[in-house]
PDB file with one MODEL, atoms N, CA, C and O in Angstrom:
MODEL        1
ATOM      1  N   UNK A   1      34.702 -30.451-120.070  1.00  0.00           N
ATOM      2  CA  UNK A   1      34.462 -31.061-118.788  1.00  0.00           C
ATOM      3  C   UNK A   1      32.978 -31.230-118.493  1.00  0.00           C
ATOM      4  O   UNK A   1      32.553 -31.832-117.507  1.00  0.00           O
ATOM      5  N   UNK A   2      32.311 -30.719-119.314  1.00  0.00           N
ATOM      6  CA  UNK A   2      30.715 -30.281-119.180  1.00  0.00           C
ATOM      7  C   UNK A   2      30.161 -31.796-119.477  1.00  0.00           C
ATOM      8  O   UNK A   2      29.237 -32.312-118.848  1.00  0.00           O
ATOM      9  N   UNK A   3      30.980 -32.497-120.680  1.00  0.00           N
ATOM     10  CA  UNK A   3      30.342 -34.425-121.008  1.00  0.00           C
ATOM     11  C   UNK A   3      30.880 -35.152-119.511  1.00  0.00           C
ATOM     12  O   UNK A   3      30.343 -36.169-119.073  1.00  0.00           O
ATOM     13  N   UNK A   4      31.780 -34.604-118.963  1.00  0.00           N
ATOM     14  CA  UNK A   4      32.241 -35.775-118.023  1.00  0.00           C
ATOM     15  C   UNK A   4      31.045 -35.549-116.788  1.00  0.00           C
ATOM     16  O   UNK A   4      30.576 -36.502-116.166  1.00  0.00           O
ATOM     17  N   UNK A   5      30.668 -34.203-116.567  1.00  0.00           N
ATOM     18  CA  UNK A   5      29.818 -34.231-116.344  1.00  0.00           C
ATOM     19  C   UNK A   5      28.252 -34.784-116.052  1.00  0.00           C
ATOM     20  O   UNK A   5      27.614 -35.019-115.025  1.00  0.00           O
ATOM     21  N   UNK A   6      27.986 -34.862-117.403  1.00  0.00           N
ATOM     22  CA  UNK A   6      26.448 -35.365-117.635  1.00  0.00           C
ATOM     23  C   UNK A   6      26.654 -36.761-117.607  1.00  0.00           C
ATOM     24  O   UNK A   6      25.848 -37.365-116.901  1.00  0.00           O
ATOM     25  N   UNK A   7      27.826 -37.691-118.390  1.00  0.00           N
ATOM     26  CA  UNK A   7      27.887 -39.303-117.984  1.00  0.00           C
ATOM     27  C   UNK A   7      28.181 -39.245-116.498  1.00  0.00           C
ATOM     28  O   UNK A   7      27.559 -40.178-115.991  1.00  0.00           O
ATOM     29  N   UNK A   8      28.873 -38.548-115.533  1.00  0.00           N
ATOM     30  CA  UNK A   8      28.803 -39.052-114.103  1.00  0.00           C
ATOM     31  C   UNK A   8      27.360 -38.621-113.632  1.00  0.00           C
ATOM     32  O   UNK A   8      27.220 -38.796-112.421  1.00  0.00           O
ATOM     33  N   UNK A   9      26.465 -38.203-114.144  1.00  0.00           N
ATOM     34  CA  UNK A   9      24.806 -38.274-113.250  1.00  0.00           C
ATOM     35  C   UNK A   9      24.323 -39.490-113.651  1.00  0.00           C
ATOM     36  O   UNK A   9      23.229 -39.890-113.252  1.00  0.00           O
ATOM     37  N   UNK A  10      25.018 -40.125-114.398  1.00  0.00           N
ATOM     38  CA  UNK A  10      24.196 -41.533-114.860  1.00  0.00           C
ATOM     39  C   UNK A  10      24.304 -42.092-113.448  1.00  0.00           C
ATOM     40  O   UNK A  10      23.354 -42.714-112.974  1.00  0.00           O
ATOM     41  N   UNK A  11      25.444 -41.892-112.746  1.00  0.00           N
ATOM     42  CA  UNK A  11      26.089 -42.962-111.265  1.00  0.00           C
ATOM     43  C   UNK A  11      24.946 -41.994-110.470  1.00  0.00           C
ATOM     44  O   UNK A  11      23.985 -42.759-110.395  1.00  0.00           O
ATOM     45  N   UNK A  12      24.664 -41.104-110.029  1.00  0.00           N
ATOM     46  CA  UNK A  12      23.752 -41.256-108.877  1.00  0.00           C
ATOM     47  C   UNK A  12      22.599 -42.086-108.620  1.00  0.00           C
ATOM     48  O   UNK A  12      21.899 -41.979-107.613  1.00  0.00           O
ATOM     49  N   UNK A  13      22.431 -42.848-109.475  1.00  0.00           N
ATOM     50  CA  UNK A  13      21.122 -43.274-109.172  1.00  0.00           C
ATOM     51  C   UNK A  13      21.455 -44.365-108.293  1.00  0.00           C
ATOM     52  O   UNK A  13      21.033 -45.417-108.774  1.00  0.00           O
ATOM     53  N   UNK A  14      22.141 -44.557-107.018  1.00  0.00           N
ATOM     54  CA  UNK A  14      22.576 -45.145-105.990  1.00  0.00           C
ATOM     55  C   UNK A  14      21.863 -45.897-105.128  1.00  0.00           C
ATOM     56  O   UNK A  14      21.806 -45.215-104.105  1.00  0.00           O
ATOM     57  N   UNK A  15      21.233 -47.001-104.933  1.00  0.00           N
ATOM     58  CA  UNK A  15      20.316 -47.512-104.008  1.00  0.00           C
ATOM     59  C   UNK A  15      21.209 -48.704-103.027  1.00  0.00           C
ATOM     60  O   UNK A  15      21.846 -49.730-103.267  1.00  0.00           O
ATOM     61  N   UNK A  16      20.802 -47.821-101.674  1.00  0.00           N
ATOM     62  CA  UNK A  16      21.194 -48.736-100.374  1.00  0.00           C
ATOM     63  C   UNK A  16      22.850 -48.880-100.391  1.00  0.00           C
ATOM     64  O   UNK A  16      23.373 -49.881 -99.902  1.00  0.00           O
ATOM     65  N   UNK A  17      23.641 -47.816-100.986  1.00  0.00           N
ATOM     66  CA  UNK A  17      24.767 -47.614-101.113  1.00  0.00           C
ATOM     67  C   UNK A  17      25.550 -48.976-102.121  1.00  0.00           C
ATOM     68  O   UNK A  17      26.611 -49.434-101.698  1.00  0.00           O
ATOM     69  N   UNK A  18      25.029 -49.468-103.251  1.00  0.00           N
ATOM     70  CA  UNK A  18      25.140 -50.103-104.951  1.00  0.00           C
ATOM     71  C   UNK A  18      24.847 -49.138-105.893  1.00  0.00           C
ATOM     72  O   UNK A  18      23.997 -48.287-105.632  1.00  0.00           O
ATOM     73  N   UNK A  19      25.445 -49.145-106.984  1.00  0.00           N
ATOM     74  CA  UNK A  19      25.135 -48.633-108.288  1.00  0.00           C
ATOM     75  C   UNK A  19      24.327 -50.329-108.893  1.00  0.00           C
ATOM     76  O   UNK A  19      24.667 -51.508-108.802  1.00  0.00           O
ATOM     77  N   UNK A  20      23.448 -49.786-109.344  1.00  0.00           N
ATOM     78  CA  UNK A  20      22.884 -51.332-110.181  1.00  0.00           C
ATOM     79  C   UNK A  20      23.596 -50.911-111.685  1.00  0.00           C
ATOM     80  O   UNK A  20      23.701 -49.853-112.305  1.00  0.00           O
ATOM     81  N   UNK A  21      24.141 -52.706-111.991  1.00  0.00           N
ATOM     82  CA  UNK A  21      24.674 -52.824-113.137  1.00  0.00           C
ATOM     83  C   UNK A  21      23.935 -52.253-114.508  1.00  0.00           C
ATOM     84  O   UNK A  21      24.567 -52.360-115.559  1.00  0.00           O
ATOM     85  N   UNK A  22      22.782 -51.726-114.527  1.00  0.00           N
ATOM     86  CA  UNK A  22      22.413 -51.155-115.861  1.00  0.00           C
ATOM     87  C   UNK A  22      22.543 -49.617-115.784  1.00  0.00           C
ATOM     88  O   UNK A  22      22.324 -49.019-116.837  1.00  0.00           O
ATOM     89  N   UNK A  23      22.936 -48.730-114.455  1.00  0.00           N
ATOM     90  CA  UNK A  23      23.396 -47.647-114.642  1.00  0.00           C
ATOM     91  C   UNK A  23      25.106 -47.587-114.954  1.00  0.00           C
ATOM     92  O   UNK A  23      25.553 -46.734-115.720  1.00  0.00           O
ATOM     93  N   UNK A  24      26.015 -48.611-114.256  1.00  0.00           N
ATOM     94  CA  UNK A  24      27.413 -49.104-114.973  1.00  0.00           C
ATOM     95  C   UNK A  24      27.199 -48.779-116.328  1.00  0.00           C
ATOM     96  O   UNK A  24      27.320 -47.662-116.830  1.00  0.00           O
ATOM     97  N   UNK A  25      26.909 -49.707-116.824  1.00  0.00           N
ATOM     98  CA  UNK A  25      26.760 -50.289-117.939  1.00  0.00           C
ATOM     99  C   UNK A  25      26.424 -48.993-118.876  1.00  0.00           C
ATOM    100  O   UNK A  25      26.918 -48.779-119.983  1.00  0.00           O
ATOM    101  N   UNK A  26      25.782 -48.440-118.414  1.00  0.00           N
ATOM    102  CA  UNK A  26      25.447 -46.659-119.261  1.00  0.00           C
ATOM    103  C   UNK A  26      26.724 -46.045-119.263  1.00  0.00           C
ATOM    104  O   UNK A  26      27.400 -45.930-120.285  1.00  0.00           O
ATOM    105  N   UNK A  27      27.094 -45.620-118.059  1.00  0.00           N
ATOM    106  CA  UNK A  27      27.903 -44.674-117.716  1.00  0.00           C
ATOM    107  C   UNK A  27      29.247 -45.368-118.441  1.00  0.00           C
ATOM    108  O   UNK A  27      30.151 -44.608-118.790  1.00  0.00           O
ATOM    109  N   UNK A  28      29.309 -46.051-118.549  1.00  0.00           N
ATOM    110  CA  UNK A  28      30.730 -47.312-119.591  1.00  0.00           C
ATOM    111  C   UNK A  28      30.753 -46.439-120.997  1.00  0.00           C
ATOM    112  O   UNK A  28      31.578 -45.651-121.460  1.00  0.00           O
ATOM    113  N   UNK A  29      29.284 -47.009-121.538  1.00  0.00           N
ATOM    114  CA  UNK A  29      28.833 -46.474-123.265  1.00  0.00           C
ATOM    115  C   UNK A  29      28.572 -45.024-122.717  1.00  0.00           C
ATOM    116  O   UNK A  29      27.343 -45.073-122.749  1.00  0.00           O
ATOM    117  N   UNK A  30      28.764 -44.175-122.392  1.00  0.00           N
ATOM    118  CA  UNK A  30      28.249 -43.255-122.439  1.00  0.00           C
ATOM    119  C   UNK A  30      30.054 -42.169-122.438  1.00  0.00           C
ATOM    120  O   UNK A  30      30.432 -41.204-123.102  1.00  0.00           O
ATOM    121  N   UNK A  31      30.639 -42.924-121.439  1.00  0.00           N
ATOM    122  CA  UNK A  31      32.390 -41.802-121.021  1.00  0.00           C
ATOM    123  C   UNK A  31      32.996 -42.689-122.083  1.00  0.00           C
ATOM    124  O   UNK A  31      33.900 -41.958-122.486  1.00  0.00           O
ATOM    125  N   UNK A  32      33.090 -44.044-122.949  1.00  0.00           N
ATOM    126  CA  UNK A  32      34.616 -44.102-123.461  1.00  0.00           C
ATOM    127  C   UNK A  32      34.343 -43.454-124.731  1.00  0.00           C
ATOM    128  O   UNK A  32      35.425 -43.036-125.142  1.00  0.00           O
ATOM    129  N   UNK A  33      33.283 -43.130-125.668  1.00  0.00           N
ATOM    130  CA  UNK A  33      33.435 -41.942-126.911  1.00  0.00           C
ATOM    131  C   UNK A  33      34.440 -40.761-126.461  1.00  0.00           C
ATOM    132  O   UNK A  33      35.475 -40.338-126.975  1.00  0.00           O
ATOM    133  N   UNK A  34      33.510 -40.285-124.945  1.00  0.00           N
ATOM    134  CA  UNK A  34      34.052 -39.332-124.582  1.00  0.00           C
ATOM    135  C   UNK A  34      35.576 -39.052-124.067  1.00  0.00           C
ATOM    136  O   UNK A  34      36.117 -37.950-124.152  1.00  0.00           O
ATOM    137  N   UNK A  35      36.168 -40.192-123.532  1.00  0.00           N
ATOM    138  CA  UNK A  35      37.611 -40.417-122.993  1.00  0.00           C
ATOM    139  C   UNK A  35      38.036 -40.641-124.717  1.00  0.00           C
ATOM    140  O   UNK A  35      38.721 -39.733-125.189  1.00  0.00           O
ATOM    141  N   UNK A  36      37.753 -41.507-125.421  1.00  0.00           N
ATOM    142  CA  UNK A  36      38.771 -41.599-127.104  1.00  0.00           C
ATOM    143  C   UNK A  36      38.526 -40.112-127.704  1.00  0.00           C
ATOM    144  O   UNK A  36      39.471 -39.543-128.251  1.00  0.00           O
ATOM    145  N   UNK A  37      37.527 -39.614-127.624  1.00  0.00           N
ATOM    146  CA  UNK A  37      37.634 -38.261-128.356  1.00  0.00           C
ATOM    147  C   UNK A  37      38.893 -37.424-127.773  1.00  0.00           C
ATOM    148  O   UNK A  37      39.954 -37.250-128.372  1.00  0.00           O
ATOM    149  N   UNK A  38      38.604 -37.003-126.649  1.00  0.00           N
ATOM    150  CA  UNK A  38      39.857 -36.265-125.804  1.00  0.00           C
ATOM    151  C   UNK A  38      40.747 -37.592-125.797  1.00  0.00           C
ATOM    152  O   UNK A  38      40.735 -37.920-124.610  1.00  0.00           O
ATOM    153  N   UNK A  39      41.008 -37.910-126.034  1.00  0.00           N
ATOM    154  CA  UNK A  39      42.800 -38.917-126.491  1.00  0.00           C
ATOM    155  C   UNK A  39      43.182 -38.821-127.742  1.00  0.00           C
ATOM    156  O   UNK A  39      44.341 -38.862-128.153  1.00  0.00           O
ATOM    157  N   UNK A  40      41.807 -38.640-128.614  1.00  0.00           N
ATOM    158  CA  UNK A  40      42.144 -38.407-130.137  1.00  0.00           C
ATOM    159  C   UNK A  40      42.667 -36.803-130.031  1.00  0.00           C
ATOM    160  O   UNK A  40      43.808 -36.458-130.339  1.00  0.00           O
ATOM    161  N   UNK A  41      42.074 -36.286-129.753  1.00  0.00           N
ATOM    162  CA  UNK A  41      41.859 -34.919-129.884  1.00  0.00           C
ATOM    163  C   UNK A  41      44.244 -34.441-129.202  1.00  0.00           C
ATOM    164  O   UNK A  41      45.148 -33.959-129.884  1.00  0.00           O
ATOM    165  N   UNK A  42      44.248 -34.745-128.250  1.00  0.00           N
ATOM    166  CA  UNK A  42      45.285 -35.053-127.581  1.00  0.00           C
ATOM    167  C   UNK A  42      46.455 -35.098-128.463  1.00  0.00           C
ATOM    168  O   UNK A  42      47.309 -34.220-128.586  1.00  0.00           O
ATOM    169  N   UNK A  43      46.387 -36.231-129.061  1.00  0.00           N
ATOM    170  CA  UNK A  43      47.474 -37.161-129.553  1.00  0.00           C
ATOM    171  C   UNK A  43      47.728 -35.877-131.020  1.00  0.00           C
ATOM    172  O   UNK A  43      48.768 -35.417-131.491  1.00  0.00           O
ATOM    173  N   UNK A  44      46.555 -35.683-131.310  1.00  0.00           N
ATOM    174  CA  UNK A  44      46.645 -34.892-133.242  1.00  0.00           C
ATOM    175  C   UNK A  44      47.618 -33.616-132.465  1.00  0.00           C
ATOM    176  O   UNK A  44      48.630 -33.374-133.123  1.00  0.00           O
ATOM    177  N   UNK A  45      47.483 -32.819-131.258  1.00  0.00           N
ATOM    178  CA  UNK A  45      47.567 -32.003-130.590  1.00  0.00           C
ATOM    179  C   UNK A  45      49.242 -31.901-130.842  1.00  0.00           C
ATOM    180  O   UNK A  45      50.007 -31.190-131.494  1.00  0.00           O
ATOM    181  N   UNK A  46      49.344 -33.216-129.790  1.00  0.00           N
ATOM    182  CA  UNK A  46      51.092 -32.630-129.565  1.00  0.00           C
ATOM    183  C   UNK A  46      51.900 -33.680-131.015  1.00  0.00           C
ATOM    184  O   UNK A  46      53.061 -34.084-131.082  1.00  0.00           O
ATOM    185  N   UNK A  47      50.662 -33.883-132.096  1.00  0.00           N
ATOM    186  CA  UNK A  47      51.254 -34.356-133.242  1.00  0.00           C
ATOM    187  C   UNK A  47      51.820 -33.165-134.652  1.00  0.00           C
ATOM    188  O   UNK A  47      52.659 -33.155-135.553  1.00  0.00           O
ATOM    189  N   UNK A  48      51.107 -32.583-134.289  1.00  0.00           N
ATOM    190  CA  UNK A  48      50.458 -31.284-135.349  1.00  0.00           C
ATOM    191  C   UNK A  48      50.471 -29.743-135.039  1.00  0.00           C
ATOM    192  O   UNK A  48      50.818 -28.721-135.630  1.00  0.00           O
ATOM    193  N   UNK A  49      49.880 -30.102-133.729  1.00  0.00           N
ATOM    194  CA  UNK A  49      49.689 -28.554-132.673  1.00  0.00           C
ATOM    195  C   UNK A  49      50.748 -27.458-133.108  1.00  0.00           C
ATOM    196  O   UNK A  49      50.464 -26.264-133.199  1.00  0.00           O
ATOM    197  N   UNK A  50      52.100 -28.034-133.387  1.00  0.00           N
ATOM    198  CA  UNK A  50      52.941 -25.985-134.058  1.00  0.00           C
ATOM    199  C   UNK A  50      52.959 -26.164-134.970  1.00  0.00           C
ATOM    200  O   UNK A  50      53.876 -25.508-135.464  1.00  0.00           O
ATOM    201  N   UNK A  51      52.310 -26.900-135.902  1.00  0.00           N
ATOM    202  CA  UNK A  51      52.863 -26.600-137.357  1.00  0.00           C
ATOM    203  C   UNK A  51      51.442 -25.621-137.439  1.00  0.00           C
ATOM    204  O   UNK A  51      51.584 -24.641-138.170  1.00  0.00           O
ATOM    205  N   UNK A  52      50.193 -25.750-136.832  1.00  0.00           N
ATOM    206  CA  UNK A  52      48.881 -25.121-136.990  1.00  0.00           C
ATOM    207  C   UNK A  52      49.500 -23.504-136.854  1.00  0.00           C
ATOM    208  O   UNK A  52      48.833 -22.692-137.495  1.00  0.00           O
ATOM    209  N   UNK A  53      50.294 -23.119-136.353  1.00  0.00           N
ATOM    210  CA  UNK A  53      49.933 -21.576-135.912  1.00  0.00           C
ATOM    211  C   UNK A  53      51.052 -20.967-137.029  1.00  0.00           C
ATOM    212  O   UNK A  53      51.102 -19.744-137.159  1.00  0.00           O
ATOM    213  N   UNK A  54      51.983 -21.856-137.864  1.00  0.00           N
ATOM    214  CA  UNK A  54      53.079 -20.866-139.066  1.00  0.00           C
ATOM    215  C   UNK A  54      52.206 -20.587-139.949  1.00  0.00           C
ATOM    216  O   UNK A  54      52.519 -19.928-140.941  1.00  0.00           O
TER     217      UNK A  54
ENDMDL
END
């Protein structure tokens, strides 16, 4: 939870109540590695997850 973290400080940089499109645009490239990793991570999980512990 600590990455979802650090990509949502990309959004404060807030002026006159807008996000300007080149902090978007970060915070985009910056959370979907992080959202496909935890979906990858996920999916192997409830693919694999009991055969790991026989």
């Amino acid at each position: 939870m600590a990455t979802v973290a650090v990509a949502t400080h990309v959004l404060l940089h807030v002026e006159d109540g807008h996000i300007q499109i080149e902090y978007l645009v970060k915070f985009v490239l910056i959370f979907i590695p992080i959202w496909w990793a935890r979906e990858r991570q996920t999916i192997f999980v409830n693919r694999f997850g009991k055969d790991l512990f026989y």
